[in-house]
Backbone bond lengths (Angstrom), bond angles and torsions (degrees), N, CA, C in turn:
res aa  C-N    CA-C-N  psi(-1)  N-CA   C-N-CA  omega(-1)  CA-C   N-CA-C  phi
1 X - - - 1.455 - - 1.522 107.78 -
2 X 1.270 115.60 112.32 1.323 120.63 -174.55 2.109 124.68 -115.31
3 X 1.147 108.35 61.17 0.955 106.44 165.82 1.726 149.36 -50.82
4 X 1.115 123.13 96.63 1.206 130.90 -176.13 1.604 124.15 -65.50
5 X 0.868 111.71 95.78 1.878 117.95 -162.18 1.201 104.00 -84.36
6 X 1.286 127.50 -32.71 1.652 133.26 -165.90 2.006 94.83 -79.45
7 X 1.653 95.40 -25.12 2.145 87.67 -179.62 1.733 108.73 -79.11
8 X 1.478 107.86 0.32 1.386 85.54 -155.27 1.939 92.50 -112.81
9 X 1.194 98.96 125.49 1.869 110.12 -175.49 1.725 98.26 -32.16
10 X 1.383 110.24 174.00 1.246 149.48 167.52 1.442 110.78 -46.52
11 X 1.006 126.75 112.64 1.468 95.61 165.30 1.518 133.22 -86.64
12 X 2.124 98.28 -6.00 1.416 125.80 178.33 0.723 92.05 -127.57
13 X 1.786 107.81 139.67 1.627 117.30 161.89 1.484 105.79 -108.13
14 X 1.418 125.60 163.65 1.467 119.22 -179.88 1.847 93.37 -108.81
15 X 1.005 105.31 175.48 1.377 116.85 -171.90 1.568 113.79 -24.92
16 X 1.340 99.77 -93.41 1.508 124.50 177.64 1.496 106.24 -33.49
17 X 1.429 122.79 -40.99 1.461 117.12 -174.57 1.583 111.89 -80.08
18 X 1.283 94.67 -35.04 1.691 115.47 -179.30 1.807 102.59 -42.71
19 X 1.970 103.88 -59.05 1.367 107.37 -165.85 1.569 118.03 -70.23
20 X 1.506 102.41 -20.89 1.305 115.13 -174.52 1.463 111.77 -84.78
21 X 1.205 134.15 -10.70 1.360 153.70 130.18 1.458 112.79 -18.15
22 X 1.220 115.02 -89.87 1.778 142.48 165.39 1.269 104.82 -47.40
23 X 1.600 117.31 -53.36 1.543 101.50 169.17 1.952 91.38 103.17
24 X 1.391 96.98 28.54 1.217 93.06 166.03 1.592 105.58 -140.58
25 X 1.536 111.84 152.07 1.326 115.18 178.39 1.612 132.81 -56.55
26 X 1.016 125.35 121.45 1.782 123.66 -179.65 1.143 134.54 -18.35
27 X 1.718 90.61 -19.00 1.888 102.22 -155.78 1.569 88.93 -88.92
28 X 1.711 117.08 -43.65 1.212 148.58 -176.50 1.882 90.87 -42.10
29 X 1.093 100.75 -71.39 1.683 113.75 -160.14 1.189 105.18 -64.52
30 X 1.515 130.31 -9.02 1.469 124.23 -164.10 1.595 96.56 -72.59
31 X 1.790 78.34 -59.89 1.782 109.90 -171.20 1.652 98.97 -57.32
32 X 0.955 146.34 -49.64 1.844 124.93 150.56 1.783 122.47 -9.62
33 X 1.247 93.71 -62.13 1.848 121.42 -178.05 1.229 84.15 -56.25
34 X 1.465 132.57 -91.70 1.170 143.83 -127.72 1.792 98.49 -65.05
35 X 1.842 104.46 -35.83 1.867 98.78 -172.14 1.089 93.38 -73.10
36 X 1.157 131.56 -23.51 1.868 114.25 -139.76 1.543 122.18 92.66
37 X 1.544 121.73 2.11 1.457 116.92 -157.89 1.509 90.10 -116.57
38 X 1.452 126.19 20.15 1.759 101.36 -166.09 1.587 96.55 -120.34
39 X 1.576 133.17 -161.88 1.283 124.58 170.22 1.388 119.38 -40.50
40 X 1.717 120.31 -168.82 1.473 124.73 155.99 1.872 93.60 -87.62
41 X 1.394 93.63 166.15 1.540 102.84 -174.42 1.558 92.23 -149.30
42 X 1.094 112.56 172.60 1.868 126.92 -173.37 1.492 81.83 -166.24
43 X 1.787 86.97 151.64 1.477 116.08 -168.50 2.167 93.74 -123.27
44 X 1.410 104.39 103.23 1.100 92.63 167.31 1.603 122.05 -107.97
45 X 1.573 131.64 131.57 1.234 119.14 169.60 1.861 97.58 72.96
46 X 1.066 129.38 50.60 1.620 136.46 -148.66 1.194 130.66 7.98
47 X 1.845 123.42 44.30 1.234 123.60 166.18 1.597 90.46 -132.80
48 X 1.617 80.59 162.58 1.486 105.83 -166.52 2.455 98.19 -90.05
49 X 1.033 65.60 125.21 1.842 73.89 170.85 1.476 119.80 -132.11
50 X 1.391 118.96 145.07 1.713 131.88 170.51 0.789 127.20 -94.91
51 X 1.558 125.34 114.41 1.545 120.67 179.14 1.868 96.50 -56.74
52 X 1.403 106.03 163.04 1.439 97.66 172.46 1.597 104.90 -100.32
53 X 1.410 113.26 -0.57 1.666 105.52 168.49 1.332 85.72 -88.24
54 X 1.118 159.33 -68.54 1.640 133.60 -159.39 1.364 123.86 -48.82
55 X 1.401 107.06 -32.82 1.332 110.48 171.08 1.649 117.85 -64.87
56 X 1.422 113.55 -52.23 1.591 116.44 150.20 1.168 117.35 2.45
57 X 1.526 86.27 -102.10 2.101 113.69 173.88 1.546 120.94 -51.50
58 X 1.483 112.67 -0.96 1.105 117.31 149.79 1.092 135.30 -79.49
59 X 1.435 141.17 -44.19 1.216 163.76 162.78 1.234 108.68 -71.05
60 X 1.107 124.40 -35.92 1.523 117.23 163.73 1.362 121.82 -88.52
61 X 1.804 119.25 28.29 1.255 116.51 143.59 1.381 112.17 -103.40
62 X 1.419 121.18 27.44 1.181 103.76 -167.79 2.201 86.14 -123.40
63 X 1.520 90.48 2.60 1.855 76.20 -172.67 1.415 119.75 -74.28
64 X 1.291 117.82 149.12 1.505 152.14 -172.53 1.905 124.60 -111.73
65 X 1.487 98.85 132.36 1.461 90.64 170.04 1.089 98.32 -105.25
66 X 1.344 159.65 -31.03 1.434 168.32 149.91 1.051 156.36 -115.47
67 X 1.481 165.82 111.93 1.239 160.89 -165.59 1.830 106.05 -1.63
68 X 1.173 109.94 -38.40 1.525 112.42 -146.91 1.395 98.78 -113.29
69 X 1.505 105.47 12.21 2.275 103.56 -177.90 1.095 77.02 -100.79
70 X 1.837 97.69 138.46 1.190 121.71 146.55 1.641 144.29 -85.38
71 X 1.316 99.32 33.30 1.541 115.02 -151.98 1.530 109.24 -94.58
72 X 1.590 114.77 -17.57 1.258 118.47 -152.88 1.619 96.32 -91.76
73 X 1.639 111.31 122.04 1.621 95.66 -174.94 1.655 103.45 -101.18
74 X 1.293 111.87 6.94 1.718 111.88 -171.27 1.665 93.79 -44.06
75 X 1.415 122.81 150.56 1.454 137.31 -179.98 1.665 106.05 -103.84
76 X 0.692 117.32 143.85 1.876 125.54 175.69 1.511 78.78 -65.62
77 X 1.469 112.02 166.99 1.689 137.10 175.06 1.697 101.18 -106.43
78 X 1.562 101.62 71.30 1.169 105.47 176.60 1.776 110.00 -128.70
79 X 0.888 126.58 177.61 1.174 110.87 154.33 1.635 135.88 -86.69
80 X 1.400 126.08 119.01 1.747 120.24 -151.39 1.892 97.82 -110.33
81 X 1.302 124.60 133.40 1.596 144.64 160.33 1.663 98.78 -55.97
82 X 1.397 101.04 125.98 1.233 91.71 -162.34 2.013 96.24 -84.49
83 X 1.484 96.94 -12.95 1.175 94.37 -154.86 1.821 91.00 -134.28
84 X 1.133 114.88 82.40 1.613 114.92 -164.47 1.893 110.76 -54.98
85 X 1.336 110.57 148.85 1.619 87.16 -177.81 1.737 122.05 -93.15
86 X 1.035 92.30 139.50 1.776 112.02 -173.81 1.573 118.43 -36.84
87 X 1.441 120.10 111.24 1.648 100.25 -174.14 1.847 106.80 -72.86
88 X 1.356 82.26 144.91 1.296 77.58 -168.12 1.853 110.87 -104.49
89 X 1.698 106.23 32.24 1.387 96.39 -175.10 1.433 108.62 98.70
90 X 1.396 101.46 179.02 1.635 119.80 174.80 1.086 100.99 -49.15
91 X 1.930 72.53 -82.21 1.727 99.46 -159.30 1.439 121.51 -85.46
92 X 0.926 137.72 90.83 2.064 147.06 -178.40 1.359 70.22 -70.14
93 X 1.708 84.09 124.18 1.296 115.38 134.60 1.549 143.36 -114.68
């Protein structure tokens, strides 16, 4: 039984490989981490690593059949209010 370990992918990516994966820049993917809007991530031995199925199921919440589906929940790498504030009308009183 001869298993080849060096053929079989990553099962963690570290940052830089993670973004280059997705096809987005590191700096991009941090700021994901940091909002809350990017994959799940795990910190092993104190670095942060990506399963490459999370990364998957990441990007595939963001898939689209057209300009006009609303299906895609991927978040911009911004920072988001979790709880936006209530208009309160004209006149606040």
């Amino acid at each position: 039984m001869s298993t080849k370990i060096a053929a079989l992918p990553p099962r963690f990516l570290r940052t830089k490989e993670a973004a280059a994966f997705l096809g987005l820049s590191p700096r991009t993917l941090e700021k994901h981490r940091t909002y809350g809007t990017g994959p799940a991530y795990r910190k092993l031995g104190g670095r942060v690593v990506y399963a490459v199925d999370d990364l998957e199921a990441w990007a595939d919440r963001g898939a689209v059949t057209s300009t006009s589906d609303p299906r895609g929940t991927v978040l911009p790498a911004k920072r988001h209010d979790p709880h936006p504030p209530a208009h309160s009308g004209r006149y606040a009183r």
